[in-house]
C-alpha positions as CSV (number, residue, x, y, z in Angstrom):
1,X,-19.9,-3.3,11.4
2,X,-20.9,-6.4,9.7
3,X,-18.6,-6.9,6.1
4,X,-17.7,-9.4,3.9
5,X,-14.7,-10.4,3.4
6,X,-13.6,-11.4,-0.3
7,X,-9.8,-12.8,-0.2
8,X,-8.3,-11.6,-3.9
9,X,-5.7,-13.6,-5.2
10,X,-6.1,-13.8,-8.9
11,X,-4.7,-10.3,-11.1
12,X,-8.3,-9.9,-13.0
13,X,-10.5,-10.7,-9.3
14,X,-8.5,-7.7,-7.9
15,X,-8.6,-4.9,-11.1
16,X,-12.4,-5.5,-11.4
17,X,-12.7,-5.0,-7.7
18,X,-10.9,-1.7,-7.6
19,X,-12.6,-0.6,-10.9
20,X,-15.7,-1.3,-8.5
21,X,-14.4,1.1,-5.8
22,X,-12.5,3.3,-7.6
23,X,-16.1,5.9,-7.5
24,X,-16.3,5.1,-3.7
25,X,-16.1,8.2,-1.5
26,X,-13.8,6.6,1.1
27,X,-11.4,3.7,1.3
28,X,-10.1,2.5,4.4
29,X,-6.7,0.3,4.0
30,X,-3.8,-1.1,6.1
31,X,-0.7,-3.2,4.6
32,X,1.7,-5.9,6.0
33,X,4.5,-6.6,5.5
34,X,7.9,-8.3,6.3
35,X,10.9,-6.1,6.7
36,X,13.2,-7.6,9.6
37,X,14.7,-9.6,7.0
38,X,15.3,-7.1,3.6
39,X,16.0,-3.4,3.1
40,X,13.2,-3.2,1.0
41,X,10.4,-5.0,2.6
42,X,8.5,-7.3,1.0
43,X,4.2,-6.2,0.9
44,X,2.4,-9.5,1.7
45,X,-0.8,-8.3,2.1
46,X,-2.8,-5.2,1.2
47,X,-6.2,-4.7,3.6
48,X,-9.0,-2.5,1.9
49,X,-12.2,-1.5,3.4
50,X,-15.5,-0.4,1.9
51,X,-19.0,0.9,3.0
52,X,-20.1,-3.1,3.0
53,X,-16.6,-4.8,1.8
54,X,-13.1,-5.7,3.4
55,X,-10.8,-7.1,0.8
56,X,-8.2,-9.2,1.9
57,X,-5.3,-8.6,-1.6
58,X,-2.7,-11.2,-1.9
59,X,0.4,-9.1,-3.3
60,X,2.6,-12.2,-3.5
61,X,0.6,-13.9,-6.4
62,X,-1.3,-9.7,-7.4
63,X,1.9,-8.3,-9.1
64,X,0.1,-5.5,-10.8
65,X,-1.5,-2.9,-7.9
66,X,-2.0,0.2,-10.7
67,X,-5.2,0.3,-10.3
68,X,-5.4,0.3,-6.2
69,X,-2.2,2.9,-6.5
70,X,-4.2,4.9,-8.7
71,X,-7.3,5.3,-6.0
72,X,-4.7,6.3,-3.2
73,X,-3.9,8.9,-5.8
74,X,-7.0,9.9,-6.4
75,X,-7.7,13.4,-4.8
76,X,-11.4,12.5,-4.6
77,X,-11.4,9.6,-2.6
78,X,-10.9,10.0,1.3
79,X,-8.2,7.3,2.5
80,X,-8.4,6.3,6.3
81,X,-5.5,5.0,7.7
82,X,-4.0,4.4,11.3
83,X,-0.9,5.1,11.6
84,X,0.0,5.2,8.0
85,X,3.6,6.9,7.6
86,X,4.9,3.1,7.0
87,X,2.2,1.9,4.6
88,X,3.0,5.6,2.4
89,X,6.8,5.1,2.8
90,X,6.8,1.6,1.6
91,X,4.0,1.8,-1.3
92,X,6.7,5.0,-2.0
93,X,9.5,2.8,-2.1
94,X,8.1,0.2,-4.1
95,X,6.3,2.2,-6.6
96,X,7.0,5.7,-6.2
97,X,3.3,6.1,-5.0
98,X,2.1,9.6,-3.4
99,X,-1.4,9.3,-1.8
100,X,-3.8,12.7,-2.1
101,X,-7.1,13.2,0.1
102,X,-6.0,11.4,3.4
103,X,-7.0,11.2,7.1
104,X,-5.1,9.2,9.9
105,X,-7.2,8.0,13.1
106,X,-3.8,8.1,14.9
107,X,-2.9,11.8,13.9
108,X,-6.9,12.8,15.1
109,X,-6.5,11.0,17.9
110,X,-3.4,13.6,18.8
111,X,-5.6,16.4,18.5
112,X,-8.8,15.5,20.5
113,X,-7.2,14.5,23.5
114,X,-5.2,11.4,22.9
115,X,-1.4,10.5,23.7
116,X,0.3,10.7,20.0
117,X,1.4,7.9,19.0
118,X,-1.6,6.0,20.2
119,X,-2.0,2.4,19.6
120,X,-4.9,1.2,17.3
121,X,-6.1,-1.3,19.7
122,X,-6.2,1.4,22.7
123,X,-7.9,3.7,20.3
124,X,-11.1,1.4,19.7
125,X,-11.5,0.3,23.0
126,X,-11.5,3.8,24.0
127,X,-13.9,5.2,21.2
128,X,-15.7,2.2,20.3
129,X,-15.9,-0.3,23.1
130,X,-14.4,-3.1,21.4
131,X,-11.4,-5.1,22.7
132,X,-9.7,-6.2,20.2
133,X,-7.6,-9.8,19.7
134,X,-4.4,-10.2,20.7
135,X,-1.8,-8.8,18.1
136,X,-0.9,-10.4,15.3
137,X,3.0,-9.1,14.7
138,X,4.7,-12.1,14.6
139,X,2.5,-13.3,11.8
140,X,4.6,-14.9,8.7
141,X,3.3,-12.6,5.8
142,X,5.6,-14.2,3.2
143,X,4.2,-17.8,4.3
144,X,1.7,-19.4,2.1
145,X,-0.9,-20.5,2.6
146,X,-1.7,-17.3,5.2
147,X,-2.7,-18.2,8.3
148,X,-6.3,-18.3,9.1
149,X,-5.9,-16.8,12.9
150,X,-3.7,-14.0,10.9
151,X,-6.1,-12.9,8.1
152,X,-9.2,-12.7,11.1
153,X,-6.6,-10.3,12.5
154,X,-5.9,-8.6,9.1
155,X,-9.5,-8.0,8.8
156,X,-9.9,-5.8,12.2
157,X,-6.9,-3.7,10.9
158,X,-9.4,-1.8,9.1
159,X,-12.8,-3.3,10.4
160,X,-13.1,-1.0,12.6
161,X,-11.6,2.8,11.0
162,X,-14.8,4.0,9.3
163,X,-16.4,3.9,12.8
164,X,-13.3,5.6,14.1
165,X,-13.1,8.0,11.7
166,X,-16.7,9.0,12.3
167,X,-15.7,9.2,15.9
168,X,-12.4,11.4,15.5
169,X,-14.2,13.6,13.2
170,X,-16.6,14.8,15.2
171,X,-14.4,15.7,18.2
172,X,-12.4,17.5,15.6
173,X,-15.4,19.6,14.3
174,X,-16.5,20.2,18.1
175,X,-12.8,21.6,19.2
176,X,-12.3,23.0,15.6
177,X,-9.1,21.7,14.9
178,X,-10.1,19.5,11.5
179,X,-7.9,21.8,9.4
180,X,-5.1,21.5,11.8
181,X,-5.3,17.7,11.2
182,X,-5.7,17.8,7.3
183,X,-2.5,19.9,7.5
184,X,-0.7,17.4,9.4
185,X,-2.0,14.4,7.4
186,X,-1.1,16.8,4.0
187,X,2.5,15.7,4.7
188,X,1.8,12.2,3.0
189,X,0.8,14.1,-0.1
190,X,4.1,15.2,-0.7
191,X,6.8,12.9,-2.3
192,X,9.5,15.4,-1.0
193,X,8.6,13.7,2.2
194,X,9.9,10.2,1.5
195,X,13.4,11.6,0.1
196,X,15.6,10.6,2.4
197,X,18.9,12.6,3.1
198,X,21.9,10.0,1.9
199,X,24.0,11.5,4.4
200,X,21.8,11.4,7.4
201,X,24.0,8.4,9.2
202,X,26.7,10.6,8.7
203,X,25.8,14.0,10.3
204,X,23.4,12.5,13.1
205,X,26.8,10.7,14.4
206,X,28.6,12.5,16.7
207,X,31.9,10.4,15.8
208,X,32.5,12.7,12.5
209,X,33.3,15.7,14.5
210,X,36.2,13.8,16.8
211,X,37.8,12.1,13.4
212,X,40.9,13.8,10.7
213,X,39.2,15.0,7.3
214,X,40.7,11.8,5.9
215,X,38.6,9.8,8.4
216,X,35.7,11.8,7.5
217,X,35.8,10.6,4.2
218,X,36.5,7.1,4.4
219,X,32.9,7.6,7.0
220,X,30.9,9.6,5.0
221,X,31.8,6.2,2.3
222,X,31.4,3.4,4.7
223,X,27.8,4.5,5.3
224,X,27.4,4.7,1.6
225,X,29.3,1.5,0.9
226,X,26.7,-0.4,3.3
227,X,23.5,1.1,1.9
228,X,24.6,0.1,-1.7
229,X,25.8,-3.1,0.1
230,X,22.4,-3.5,1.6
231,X,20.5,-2.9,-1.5
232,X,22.9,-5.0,-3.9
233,X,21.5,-8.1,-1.3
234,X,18.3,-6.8,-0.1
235,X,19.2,-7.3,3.3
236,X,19.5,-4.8,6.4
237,X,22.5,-2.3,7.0
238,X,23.0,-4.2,10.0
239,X,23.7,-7.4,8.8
240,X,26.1,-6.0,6.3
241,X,28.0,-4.0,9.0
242,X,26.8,-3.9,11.8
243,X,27.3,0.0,13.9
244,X,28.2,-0.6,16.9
245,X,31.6,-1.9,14.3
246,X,31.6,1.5,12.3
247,X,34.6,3.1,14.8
248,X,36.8,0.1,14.5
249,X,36.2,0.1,10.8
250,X,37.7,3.5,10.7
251,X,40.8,2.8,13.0
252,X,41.5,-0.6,11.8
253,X,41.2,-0.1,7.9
254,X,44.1,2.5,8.0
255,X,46.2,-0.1,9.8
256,X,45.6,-2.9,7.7
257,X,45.1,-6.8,8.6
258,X,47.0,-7.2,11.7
259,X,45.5,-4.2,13.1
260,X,41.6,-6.5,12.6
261,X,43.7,-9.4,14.1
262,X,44.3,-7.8,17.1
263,X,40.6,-6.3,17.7
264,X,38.5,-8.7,19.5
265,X,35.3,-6.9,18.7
266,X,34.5,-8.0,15.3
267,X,34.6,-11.6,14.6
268,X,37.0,-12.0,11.5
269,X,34.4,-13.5,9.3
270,X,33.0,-9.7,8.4
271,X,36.3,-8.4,8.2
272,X,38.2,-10.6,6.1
273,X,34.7,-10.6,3.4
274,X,35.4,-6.6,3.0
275,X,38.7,-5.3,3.8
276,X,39.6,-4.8,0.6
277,X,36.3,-3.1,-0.5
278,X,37.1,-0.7,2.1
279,X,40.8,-0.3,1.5
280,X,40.2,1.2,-1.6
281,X,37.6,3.0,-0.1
282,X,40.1,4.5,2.2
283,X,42.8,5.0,-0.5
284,X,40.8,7.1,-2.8
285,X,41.5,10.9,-3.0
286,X,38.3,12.9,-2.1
287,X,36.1,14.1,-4.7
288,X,35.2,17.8,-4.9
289,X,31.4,16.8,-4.2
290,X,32.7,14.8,-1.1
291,X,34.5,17.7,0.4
292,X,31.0,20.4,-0.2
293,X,29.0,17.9,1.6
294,X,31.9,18.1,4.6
295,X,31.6,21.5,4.3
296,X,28.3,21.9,5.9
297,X,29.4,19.9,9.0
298,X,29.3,22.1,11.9
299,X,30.9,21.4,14.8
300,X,27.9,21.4,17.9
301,X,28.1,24.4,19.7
302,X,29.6,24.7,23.1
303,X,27.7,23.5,26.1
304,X,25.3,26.6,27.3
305,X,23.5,25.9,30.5
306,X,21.6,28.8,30.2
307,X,20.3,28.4,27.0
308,X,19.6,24.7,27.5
309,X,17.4,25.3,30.6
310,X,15.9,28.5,28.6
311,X,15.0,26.1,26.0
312,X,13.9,23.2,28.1
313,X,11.8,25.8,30.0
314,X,10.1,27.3,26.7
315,X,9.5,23.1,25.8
316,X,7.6,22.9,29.5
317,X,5.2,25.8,28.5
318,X,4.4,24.5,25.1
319,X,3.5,21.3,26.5
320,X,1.5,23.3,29.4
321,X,-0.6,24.9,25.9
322,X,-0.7,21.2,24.9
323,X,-2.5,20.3,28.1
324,X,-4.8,23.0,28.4
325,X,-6.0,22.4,24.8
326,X,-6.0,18.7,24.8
327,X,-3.2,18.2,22.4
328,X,-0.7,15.9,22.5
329,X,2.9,17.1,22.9
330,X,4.5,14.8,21.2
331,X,2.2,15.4,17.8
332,X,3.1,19.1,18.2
333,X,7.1,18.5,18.3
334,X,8.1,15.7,19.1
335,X,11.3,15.1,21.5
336,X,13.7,14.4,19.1
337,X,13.1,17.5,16.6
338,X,12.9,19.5,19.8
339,X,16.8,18.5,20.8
340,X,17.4,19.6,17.7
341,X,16.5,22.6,17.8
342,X,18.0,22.8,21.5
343,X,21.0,22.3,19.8
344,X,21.1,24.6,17.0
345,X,21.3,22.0,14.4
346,X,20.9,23.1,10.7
347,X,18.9,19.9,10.3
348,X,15.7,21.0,12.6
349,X,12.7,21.3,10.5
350,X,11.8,24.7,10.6
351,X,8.1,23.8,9.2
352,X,7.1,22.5,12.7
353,X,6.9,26.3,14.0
354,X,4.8,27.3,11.1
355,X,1.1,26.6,10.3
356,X,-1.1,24.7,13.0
357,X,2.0,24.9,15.5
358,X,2.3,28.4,15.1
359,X,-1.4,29.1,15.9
360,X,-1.4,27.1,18.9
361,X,2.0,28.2,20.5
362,X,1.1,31.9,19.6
363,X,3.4,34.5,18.4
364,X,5.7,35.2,21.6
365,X,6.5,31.9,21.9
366,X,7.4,31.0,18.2
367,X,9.9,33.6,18.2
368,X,11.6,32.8,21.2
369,X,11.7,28.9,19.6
370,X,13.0,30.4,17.0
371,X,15.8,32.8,18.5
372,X,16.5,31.9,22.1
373,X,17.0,34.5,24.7
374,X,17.1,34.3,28.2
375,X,14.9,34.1,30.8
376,X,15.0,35.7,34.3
377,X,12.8,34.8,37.3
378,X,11.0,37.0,39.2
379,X,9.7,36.0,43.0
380,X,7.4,38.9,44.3
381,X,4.7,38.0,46.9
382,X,4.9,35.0,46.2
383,X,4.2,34.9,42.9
384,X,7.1,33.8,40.1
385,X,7.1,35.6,37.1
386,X,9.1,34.8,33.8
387,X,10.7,37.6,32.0
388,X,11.8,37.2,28.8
């Protein structure tokens, strides 16, 4: 594992160095950046590793990454990753970049054995016997010149992945599962997957169903309002408006200035700079598009115990499959989508009971995912059987 390291900061050093590569099999890459303070994060640095090469690429002063965007595309080069949903979401963002021909240590790791998520550090102590340095996540990536301690922990960001992915691929070959994880990683490959749904705030919140259709409207364009807000400054939805506000908004807007003077919650400052942004948000009739997207609000269904222990008793015995076959639970369907589903939401992602999923939960228990039913117990001899 011994490289050299080659620190790019001029545009020509960097295109002739990824005309260099561009043939290469692999690539193994990381980025960092700084996005606690912008809602679009800023990329400060760009971490490429080759057979004999890691290439440290200043994007601050490297405006111009066509040529590295053009090898992520590039369905004949392999790109290595760990944990790279936020390194495709953000080279998405910023350029509208898909990547083709990709394999994630973290996703492998899921199938062979491993918790999912699992951290990069844990991962090659586990698999490679290194320990590595203490993390580097408070690093200032906008600050130049970079710090020294922080590039030496740039450089084992991807150091170490072409041994790891030697590694994960072999347990994946032994337990068979290496098209199960190309599927998984084929998600990256799709920019469908990086379109995010403008209403998402407003559905996941459980405050739209307990609010008039006026309210509803005057919600559905505060969360709007903010994102455009957000953008407009490049700063987080949270410092424009913060949500824990969002309910007062709604009852104080319709009651004007002195009903904001007598709430003690929100400090006047925030109120005074956009009450009357969001009085004419509130005094606007509802457009026809406005009232189809309320139209597919559904109220969440009544509270069943019996379906929700059914359900929570069908999640026990896929992640009883997920133990037997070494997978982790949480790569298979994760918590969240599987409340979801609990639920009945319209918004549960039907393709994670398809494909891989599918072959390892089996038939029987796909369908009953899919359409509830209940369950009785049956104690004879003691034995318990299920009976669906």
């Amino acid at each position: 594992m011994n490289y050299n390291t080659h620190f790019l900061e001029k545009q020509q050093e960097f295109d002739q160095v990824m005309d260099s590569i561009k043939d290469h099999p692999w690539i193994g890459f990381d980025t960092e950046f700084v996005g606690e303070k912008y809602y679009i994060p800023v990329l400060g640095l760009i971490q490429i590793v080759t057979a004999e090469n890691i290439y440290l690429v200043d994007t601050l002063k490297i405006t111009n990454l066509d040529k590295f965007l053009d090898i992520l595309s590039d369905e004949l080069v392999l790109k290595i990753t760990h944990a790279g949903d936020n390194d495709y979401r953000l080279l998405y963002i910023l350029f509208g970049s898909t990547p083709q021909n990709t394999f994630d240590t973290q996703i492998s790791a899921g199938f062979v054995g491993y918790n999912y998520p699992s951290g990069f550090g844990k991962l090659v102590e586990k698999e490679l016997r290194v320990s590595l340095a203490k993390s580097h996540t408070i690093a200032d990536w906008e600050a130049r010149p970079l710090d020294p301690k922080a590039l030496e922990y740039a450089v084992e960001d991807v150091k170490y992945l072409p041994a790891l992915y030697e590694k994960l691929t072999k347990k994946l070959k032994h337990h068979h599962r290496e098209s199960w994880a190309r599927e998984e990683n084929r998600k990256w490959e799709n920019p469908a997957f990086y379109i995010a749904d403008p209403n998402k705030e407003l559905f996941a919140n459980d405050l739209v169903h307990q609010l008039e259709f006026r309210e509803k409207i005057f919600l559905m364009r505060l969360y709007r309002w903010r994102i455009q807000k957000a953008i407009e400054l490049n700063i987080p939805k949270e410092t424009v408006l913060q949500t824990r506000h969002i309910s007062t908004v709604i009852r104080a807007t319709k009651g004007g200035p002195n009903a904001f003077k007598s709430n003690r919650t929100m400090h006047e400052g925030v109120w005074k700079k956009h009450l009357d942004a969001w009085l004419l948000l509130w005094s606007e009739p509802a457009t026809d598009t406005e009232k189809d997207i309320l139209s597919v609000l559904v109220k969440p269904a009544p509270e069943d115990q019996e379906r929700e222990w059914t359900m929570e008793l069908l999640y026990h015995l896929v992640k009883k499959q997920c133990i037997e076959h070494e997978i982790s639970a949480a790569l298979l369907l994760p918590r969240g989508d599987f409340n979801r589903l609990k639920s009945g939401s319209d918004h549960f992602d039907n393709s994670l009971l398809e494909g891989w999923r599918a072959e390892l939960m089996g038939a029987e228990l796909v369908a009953w995912m899919k359409k509830g039913g209940k369950v009785s117990i049956d104690w004879v001899d003691q034995q318990c059987r299920l009976l669906m």
